[in-house]
C-alpha positions as CSV (number, residue, x, y, z in Angstrom):
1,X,157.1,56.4,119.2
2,X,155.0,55.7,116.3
3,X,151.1,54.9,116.4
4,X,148.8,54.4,114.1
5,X,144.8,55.4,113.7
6,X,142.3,53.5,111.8
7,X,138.8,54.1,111.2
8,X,137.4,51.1,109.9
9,X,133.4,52.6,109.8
10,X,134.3,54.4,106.3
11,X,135.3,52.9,103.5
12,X,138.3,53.2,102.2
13,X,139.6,53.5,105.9
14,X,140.9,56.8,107.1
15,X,144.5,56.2,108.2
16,X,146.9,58.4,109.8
17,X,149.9,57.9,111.3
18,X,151.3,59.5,114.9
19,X,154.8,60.0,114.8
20,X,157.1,61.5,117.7
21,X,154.5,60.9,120.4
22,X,155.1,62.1,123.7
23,X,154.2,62.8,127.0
24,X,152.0,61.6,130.0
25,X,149.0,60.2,131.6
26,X,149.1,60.7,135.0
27,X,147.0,58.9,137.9
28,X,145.2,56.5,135.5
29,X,142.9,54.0,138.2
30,X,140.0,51.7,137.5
31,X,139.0,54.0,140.6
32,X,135.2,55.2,139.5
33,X,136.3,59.2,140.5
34,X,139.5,58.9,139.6
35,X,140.3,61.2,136.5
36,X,144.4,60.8,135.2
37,X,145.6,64.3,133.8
38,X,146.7,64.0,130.4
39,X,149.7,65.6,128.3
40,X,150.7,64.3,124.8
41,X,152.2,65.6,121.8
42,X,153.6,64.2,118.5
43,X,152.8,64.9,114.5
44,X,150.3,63.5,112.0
45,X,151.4,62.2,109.2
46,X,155.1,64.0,109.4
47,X,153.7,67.7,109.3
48,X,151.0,67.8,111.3
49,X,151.8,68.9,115.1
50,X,149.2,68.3,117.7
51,X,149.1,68.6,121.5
52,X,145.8,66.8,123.9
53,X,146.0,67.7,127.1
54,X,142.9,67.1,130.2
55,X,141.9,64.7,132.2
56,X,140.2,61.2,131.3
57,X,139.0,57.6,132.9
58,X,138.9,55.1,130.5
59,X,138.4,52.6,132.8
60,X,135.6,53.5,134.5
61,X,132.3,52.0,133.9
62,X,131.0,55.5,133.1
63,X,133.7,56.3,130.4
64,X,135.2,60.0,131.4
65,X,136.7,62.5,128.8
66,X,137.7,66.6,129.3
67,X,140.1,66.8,127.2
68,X,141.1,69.9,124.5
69,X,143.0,69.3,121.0
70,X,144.7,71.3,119.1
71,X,145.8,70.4,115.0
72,X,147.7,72.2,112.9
73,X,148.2,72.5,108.7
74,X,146.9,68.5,109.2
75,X,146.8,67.3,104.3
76,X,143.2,67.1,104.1
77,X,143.2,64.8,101.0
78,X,144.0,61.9,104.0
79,X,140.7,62.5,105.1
80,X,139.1,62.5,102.2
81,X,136.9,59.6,102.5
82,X,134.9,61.3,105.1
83,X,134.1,63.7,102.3
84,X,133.5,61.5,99.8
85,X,131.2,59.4,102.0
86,X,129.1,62.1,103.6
87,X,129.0,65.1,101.2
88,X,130.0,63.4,98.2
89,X,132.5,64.9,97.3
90,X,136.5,64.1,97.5
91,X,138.8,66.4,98.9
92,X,141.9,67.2,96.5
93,X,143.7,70.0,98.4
94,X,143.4,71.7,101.5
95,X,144.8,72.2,105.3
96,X,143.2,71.4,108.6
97,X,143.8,73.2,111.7
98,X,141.8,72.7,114.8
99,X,141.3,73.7,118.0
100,X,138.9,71.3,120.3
101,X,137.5,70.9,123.3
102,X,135.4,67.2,123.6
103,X,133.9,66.2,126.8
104,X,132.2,62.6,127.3
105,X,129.9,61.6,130.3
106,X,127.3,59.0,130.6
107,X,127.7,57.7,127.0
108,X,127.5,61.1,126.0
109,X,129.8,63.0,123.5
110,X,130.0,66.6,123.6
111,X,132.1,68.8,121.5
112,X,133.0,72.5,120.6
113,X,135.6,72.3,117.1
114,X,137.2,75.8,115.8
115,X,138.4,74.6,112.5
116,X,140.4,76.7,109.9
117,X,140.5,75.0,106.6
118,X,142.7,76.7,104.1
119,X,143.0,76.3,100.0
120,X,140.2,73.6,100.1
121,X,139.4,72.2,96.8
122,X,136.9,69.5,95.9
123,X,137.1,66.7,93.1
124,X,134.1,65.6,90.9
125,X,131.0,64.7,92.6
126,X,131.1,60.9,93.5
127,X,127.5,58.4,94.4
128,X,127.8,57.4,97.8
129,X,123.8,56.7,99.4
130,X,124.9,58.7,102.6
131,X,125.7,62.0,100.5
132,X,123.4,64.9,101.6
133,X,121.8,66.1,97.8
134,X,122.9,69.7,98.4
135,X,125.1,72.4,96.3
136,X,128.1,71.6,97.9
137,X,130.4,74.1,95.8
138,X,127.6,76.9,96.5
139,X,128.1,75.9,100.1
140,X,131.5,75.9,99.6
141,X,131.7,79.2,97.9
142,X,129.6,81.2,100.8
143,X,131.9,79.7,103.4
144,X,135.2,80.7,101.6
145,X,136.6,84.2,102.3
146,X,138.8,86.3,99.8
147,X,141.9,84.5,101.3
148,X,140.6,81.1,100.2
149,X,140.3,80.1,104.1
150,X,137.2,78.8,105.6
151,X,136.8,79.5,109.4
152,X,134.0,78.4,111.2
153,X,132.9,77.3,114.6
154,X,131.3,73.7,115.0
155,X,129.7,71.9,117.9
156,X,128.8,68.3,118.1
157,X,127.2,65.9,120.2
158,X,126.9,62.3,119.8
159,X,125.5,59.3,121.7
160,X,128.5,56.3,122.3
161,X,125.8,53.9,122.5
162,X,125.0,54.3,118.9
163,X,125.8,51.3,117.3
164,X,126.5,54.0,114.3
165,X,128.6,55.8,116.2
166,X,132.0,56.9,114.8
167,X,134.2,60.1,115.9
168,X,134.6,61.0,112.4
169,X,130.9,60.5,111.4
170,X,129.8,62.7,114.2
171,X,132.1,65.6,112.7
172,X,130.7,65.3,109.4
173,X,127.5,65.0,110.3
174,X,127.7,68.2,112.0
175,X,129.7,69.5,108.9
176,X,126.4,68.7,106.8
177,X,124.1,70.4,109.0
178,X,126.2,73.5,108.3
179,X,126.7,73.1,104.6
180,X,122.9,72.7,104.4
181,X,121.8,75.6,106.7
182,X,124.3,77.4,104.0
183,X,123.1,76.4,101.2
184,X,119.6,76.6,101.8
185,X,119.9,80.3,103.1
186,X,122.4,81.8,100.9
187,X,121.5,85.2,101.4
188,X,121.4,85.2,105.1
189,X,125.4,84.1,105.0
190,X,126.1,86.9,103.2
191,X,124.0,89.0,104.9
192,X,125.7,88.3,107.9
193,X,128.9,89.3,106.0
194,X,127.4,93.1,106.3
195,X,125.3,92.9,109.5
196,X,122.0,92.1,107.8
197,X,119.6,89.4,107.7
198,X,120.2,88.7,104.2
199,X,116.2,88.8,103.5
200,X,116.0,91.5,101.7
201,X,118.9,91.1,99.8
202,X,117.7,88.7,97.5
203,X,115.2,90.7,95.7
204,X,115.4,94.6,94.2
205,X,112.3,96.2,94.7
206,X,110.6,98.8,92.0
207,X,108.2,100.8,91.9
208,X,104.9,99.7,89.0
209,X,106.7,101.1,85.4
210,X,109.8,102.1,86.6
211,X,113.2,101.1,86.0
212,X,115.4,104.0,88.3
213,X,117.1,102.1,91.7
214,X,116.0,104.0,94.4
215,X,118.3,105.1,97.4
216,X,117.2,102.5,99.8
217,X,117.5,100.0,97.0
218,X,120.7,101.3,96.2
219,X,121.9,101.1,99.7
220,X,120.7,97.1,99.7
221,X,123.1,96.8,96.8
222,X,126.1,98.5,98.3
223,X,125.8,96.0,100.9
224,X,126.0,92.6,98.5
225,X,128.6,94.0,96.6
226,X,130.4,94.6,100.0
227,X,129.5,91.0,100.9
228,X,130.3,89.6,97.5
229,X,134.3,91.9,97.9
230,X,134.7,88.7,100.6
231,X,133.0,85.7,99.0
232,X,135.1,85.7,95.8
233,X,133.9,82.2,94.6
234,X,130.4,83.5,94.7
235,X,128.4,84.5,91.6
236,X,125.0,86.7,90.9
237,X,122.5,86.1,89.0
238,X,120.0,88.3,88.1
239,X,116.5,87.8,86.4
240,X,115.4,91.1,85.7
241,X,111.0,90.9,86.8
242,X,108.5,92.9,85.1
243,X,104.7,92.4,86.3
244,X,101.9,92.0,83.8
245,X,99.4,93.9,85.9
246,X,100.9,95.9,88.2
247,X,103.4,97.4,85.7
248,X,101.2,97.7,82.5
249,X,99.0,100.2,84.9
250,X,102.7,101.6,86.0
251,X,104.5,101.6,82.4
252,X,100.3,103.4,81.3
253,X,100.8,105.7,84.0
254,X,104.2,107.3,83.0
255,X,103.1,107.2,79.1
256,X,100.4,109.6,80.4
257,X,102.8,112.1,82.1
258,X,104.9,112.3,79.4
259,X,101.6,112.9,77.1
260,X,101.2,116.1,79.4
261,X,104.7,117.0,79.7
262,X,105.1,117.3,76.0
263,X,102.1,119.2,75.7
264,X,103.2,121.9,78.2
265,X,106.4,121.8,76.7
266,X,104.6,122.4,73.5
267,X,102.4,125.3,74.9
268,X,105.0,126.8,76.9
269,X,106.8,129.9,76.0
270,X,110.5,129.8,75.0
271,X,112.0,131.5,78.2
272,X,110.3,128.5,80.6
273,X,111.4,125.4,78.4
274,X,114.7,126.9,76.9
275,X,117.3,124.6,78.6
276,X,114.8,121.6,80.0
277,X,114.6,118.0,78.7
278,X,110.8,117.1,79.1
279,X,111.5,114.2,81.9
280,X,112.3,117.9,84.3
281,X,108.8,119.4,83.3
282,X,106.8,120.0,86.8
283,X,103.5,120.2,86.6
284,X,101.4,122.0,89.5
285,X,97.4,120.4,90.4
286,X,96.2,123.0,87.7
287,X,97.9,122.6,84.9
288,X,97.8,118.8,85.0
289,X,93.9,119.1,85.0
290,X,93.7,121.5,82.5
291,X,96.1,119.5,80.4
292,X,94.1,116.2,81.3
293,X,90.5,118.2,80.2
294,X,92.5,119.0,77.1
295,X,93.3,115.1,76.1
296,X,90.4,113.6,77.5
297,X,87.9,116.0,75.2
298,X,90.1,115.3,72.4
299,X,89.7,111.7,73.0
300,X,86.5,111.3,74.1
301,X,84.6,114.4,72.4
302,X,83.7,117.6,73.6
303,X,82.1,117.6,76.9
304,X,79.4,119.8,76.4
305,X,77.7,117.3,74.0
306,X,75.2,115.6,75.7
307,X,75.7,111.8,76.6
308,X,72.3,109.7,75.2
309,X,71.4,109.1,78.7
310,X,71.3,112.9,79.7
311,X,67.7,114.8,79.5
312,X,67.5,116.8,75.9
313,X,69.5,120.5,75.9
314,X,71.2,119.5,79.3
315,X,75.1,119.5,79.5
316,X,76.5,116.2,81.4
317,X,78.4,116.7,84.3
318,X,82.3,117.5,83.7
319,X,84.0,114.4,85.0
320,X,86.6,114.6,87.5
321,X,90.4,114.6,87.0
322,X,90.1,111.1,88.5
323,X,87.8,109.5,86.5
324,X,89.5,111.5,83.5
325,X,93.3,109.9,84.1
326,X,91.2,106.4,84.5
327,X,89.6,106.7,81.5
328,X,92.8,108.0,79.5
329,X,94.8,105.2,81.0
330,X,92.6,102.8,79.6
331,X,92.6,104.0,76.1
332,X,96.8,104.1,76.7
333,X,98.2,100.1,75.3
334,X,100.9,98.2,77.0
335,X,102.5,95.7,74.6
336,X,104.3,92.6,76.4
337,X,107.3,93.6,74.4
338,X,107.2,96.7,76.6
339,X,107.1,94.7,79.6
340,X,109.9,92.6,78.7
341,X,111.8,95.6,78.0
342,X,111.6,97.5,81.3
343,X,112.4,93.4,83.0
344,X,115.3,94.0,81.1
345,X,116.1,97.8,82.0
346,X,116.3,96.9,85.9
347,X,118.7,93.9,85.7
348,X,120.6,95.9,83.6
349,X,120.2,99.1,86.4
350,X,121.0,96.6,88.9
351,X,124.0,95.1,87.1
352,X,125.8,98.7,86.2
353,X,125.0,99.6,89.6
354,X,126.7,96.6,91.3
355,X,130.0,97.3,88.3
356,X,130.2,100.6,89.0
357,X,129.6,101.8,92.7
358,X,129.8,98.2,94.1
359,X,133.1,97.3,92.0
360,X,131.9,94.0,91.2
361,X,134.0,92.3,88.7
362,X,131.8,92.0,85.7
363,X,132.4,88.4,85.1
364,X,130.9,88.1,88.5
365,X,127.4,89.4,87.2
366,X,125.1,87.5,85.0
367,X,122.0,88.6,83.4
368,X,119.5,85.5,83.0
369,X,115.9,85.0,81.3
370,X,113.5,87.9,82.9
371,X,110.9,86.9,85.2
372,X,107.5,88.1,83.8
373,X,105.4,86.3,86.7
374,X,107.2,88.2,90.0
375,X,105.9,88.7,93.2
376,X,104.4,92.4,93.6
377,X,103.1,94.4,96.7
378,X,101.7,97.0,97.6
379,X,102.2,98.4,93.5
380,X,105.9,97.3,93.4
381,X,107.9,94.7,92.2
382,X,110.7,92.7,93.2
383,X,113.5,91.6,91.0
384,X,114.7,88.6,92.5
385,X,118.3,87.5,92.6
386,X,120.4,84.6,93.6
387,X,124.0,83.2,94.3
388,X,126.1,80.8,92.5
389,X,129.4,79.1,92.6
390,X,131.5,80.7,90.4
């Protein structure tokens, strides 16, 4: 028996033919209760087997459906003008299996779809006015595992009164509505990949002047390289972010300690800085305000020498090691090129990290302009990242 399916509500039409169809339908009546038990079987379009089986009444004023379907390795390019039509894209390879379950009652449609679409590849982007404007290949890529197979659970509803109404317009329609939750939150796909929200994974946070990951940030990145290992069509970009506030006071800060460092380093005997680089010089409360009363008189003059303001013969007060380090960070000049520089050093930290312990592919990772306007809290800064189509 051979049967053939049109959709004439998309143009071109979607047709597919049934081939080799058999089985029953059982106890069909004009009766309002009755329901007829249904069994069929047969093959789209030569290689496609499919079975329906439940119980129906067409004939009733009420229209009745329970019924579940199942499709298997169904040539997606015959469906290909749903794609084009609704995401605006045409489909150029690719396998459909599904597994259904569609109930209608009182006019209304309501469906559960497990669909496994295998090897799906698009074609160029075509104008169609009903095309959601979304990155459909970033979609794509999020959705697409390391075995090129996209599995995903999709419910539908839809209301047969709709003069709109179409079987395969309801399906894409809930297809869109994934693809743009998807796109729109890239990071909480792949978070989900690796049990996470995704919100933090979008951004590498570091501390004012400082270009080291630290463990928890480290951690975070484990996780998207863990998540990228099973989105191989995905990409990452990173904009290394530098602050123009909150690190100049940051990149000041550390110019300062090393200012100190080198000057115990200098002072210290042979037998305490034999072996040490100067970043592994500790210094304790006293020494860093000694060392700080050192600079700052140097700087600022001796402090026994009477400020203009002070009464004649009367030493000023010695100021704190506060209001010493504030003073001496003030005098200490940031240049942009600095900033730039350490915008650069933490996409490039985040990059080797994501190579090396997160075995990324390197062709995977791409370094883009730095972000010298980033947001900051609480004296750190976020280097913000985002995903791509490869």
């Amino acid at each position: 028996f051979l049967a053939r399916f049109t959709d004439q509500s998309i143009s071109p039409n979607v047709v597919t033919n049934i081939e080799g169809l058999s089985g029953s339908i059982k106890g069909l009546s004009s009766d309002q209760l009755a329901k007829a038990d249904v069994a069929l079987q047969g093959t789209v379009d030569k290689r496609a087997p499919f079975k329906i089986a439940g119980q129906i009444n067409p004939l009733s004023e009420d229209a009745y459906t329970d019924v579940t379907v199942t499709f298997n390795n169904l040539d997606l390019p015959t469906v290909s003008p749903y794609a084009a039509h609704f995401v605006g894209y045409p489909i150029t390879k690719g396998k459909l299996s599904l597994d259904l379950g569609y109930k209608v009652s009182e006019k209304t449609l309501v469906g559960a779809n497990k669909v496994l679409i295998d090897q799906l590849t698009m074609g160029e982007k075509v104008e169609s006015p009903d095309a959601m404007s979304l990155p459909i290949p970033l979609a794509l890529a999020l959705l697409k595992d390391r075995k090129g197979q996209i599995d995903i659970d999709l419910p539908v509803r839809g209301n047969l009164n709709d003069p709109d109404f179409s079987y395969g317009g309801v399906i894409w329609n809930a297809l869109g509505n994934l693809l743009t939750k998807v796109a729109t939150s890239p990071f909480a796909m792949v978070g989900g990949l690796v049990g996470s929200s995704g919100d933090d994974l979008q951004y590498v946070v570091f501390p004012a002047g400082i270009a080291h990951l630290s463990p928890p940030e480290q951690e975070k990145l484990n996780a998207l390289g863990q998540a990228l290992a099973d989105r191989p069509a995905l990409r990452l970009d990173i904009a290394g972010a530098a602050d123009p506030q909150v690190d100049r006071q940051g990149l000041a800060a550390g110019q300062l300690l090393k200012q100190l460092q080198k000057r115990k380093f200098v002072q210290g005997s042979s037998s305490t800085t034999k072996g040490v680089s100067l970043e592994q010089i500790e210094l304790s409360p006293e020494e860093e305000e000694r060392l700080l009363q050192e600079m700052y008189v140097e700087q600022f003059g001796s402090r026994s020498t009477p400020p203009s303001s002070s009464p004649e013969g009367k030493a000023p007060d010695i100021p704190s090691p506060e209001e010493m380090r504030s003073k001496l960070l003030e005098s200490i000049k940031v240049e942009d090129e600095q900033l730039r520089l350490l915008a650069q050093q933490r996409a490039q930290g985040i990059r080797e990290f994501l190579l090396q312990e997160g075995k990324v592919s390197g062709d995977r990772v791409f370094l883009v302009e730095p972000n010298l306007h980033p947001v900051t809290e609480e004296e750190t800064v976020r280097t913000p990242l985002a995903l791509a189509a490869n």
